[in-house]
N, CA, C and O atoms as CSV, one atom per row, in Angstrom:
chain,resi,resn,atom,element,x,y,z
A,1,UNK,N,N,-300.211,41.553,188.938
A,1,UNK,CA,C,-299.164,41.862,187.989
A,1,UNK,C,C,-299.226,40.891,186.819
A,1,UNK,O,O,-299.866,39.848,186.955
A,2,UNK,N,N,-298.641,41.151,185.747
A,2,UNK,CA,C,-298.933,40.316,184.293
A,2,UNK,C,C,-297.675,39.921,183.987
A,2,UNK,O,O,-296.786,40.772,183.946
A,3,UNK,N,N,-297.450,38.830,183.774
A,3,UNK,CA,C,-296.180,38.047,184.104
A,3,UNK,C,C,-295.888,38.178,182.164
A,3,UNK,O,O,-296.901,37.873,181.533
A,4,UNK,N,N,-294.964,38.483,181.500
A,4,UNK,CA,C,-294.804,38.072,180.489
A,4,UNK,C,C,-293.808,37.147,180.100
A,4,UNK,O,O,-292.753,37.252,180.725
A,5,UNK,N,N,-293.887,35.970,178.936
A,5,UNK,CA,C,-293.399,34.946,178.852
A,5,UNK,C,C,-292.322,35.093,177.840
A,5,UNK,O,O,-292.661,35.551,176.749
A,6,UNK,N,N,-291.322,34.839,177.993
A,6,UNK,CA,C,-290.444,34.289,176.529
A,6,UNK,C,C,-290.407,33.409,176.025
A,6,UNK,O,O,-290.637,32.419,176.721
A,7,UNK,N,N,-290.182,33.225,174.903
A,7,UNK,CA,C,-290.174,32.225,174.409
A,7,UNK,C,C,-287.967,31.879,173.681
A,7,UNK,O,O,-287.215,32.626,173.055
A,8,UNK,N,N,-287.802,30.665,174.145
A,8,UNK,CA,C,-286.497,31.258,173.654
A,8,UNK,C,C,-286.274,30.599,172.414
A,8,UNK,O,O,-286.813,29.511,172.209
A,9,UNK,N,N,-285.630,31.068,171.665
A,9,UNK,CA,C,-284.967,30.828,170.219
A,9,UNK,C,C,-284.461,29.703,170.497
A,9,UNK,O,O,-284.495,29.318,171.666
A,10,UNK,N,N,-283.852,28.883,169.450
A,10,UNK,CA,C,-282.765,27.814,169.535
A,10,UNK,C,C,-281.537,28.641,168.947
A,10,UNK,O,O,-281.652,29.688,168.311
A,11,UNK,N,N,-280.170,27.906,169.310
A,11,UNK,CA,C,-278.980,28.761,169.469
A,11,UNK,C,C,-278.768,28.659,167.876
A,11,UNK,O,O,-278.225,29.630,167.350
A,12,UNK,N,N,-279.084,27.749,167.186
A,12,UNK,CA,C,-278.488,27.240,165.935
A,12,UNK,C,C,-279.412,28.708,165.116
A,12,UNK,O,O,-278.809,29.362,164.265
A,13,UNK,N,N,-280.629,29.012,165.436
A,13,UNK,CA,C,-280.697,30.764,164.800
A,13,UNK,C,C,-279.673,31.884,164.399
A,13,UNK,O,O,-279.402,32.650,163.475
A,14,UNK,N,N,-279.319,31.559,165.502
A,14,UNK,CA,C,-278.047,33.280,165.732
A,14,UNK,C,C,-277.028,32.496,164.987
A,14,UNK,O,O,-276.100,33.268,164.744
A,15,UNK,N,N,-276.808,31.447,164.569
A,15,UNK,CA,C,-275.345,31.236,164.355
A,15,UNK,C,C,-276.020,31.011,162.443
A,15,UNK,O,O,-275.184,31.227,161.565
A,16,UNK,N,N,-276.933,30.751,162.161
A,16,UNK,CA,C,-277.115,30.595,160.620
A,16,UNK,C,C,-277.621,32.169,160.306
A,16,UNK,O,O,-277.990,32.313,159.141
A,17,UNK,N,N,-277.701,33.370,161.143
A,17,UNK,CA,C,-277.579,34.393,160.928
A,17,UNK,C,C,-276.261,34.938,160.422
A,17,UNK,O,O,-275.902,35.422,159.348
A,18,UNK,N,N,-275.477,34.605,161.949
A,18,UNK,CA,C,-274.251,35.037,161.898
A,18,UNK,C,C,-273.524,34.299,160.148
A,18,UNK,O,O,-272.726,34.966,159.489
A,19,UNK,N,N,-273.903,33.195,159.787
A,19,UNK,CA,C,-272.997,32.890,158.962
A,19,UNK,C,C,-273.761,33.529,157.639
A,19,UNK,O,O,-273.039,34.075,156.804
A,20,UNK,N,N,-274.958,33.492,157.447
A,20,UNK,CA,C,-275.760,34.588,156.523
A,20,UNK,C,C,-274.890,36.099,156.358
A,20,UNK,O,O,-274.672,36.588,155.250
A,21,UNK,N,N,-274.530,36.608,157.389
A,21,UNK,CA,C,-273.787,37.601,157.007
A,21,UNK,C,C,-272.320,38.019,156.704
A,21,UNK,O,O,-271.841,39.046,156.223
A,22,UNK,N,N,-271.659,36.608,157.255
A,22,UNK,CA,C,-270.255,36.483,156.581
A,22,UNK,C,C,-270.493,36.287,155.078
A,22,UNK,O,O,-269.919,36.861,154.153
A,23,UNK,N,N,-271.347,35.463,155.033
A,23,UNK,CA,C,-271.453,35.047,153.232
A,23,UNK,C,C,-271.620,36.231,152.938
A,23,UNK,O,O,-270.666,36.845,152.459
A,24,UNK,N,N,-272.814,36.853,153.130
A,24,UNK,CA,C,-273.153,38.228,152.017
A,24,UNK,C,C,-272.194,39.515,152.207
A,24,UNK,O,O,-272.440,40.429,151.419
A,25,UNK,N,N,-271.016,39.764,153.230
A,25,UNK,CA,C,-270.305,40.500,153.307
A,25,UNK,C,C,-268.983,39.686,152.600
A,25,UNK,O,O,-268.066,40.438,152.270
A,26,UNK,N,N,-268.782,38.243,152.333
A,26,UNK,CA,C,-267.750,37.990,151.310
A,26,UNK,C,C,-268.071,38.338,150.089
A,26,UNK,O,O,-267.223,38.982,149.472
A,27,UNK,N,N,-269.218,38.052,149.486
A,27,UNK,CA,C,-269.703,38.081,148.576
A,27,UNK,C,C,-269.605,39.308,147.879
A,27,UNK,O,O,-269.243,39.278,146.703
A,28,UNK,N,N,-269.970,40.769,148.624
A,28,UNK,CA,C,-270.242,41.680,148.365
A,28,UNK,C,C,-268.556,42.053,148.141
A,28,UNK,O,O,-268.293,42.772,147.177
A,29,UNK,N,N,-267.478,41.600,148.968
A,29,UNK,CA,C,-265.873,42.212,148.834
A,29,UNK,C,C,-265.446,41.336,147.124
A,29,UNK,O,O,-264.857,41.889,146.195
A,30,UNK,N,N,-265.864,40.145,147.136
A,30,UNK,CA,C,-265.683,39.543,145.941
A,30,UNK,C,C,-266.302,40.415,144.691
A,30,UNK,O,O,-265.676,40.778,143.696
A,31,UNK,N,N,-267.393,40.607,144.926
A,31,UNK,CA,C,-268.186,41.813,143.650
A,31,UNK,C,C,-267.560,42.723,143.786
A,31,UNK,O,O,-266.655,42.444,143.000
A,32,UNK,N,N,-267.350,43.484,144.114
A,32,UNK,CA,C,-266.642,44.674,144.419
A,32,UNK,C,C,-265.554,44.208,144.020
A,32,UNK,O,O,-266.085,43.876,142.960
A,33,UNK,N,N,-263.768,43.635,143.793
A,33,UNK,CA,C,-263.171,43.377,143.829
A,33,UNK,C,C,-263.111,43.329,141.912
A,33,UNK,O,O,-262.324,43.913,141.167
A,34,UNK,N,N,-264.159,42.488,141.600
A,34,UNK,CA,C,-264.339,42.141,140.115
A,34,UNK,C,C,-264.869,43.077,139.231
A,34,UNK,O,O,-264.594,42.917,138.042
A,35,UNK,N,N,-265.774,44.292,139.646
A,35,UNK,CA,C,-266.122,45.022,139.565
A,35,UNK,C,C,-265.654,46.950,139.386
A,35,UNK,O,O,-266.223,47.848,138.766
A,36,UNK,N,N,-264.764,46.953,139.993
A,36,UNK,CA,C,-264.403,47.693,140.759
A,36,UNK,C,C,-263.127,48.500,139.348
A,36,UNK,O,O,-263.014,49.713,139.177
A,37,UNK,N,N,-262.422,47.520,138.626
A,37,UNK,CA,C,-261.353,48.114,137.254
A,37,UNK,C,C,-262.405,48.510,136.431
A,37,UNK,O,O,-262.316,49.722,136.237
A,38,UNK,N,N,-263.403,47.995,135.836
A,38,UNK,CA,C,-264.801,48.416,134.911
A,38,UNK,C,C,-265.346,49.997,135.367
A,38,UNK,O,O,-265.388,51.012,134.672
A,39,UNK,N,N,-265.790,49.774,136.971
A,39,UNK,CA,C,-266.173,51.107,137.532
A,39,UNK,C,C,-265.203,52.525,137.397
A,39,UNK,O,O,-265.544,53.648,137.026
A,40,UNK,N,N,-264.153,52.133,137.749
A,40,UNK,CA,C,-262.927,53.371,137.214
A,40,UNK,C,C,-262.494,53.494,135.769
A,40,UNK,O,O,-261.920,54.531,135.437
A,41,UNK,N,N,-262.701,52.580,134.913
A,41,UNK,CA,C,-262.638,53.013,133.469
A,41,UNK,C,C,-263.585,53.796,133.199
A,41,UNK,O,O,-263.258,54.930,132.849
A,42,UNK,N,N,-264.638,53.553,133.249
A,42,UNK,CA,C,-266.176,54.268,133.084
A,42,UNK,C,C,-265.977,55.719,133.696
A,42,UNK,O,O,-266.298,56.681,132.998
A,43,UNK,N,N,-265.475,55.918,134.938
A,43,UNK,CA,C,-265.388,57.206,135.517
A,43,UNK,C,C,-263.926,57.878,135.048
A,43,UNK,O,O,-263.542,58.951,135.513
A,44,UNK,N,N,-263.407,57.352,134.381
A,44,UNK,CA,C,-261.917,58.023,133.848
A,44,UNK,C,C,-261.230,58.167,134.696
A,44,UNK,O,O,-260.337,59.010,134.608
A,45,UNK,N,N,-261.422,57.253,136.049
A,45,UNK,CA,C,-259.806,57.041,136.623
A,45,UNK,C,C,-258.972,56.314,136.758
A,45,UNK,O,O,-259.143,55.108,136.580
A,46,UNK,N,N,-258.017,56.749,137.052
A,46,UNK,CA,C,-256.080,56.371,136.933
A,46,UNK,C,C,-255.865,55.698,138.361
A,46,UNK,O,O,-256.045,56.256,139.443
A,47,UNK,N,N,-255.598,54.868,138.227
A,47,UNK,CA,C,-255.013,54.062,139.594
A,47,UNK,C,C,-253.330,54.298,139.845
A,47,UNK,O,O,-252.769,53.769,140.804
């Protein structure tokens, strides 16, 4: 039988992931947020 090996990650990976995607999902509510009165003038809508 063929034994296969893992190799394991270090924990500090998953967690500079995890914080990689809080940033770019704040980021993206912040753009959006600033963005977002410009986008409805342009399309002619009324809030």
């Amino acid at each position: 039988m063929s034994e296969t090996l893992h190799k394991r990650k270090p924990p500090y990976v998953m967690l500079v992931i995890l914080f990689i995607g809080a940033f770019v999902s704040f980021l993206n509510n912040s753009l959006l947020n600033v963005a977002l009165p410009s986008i409805m003038k342009d399309l002619n809508i009324q809030d």
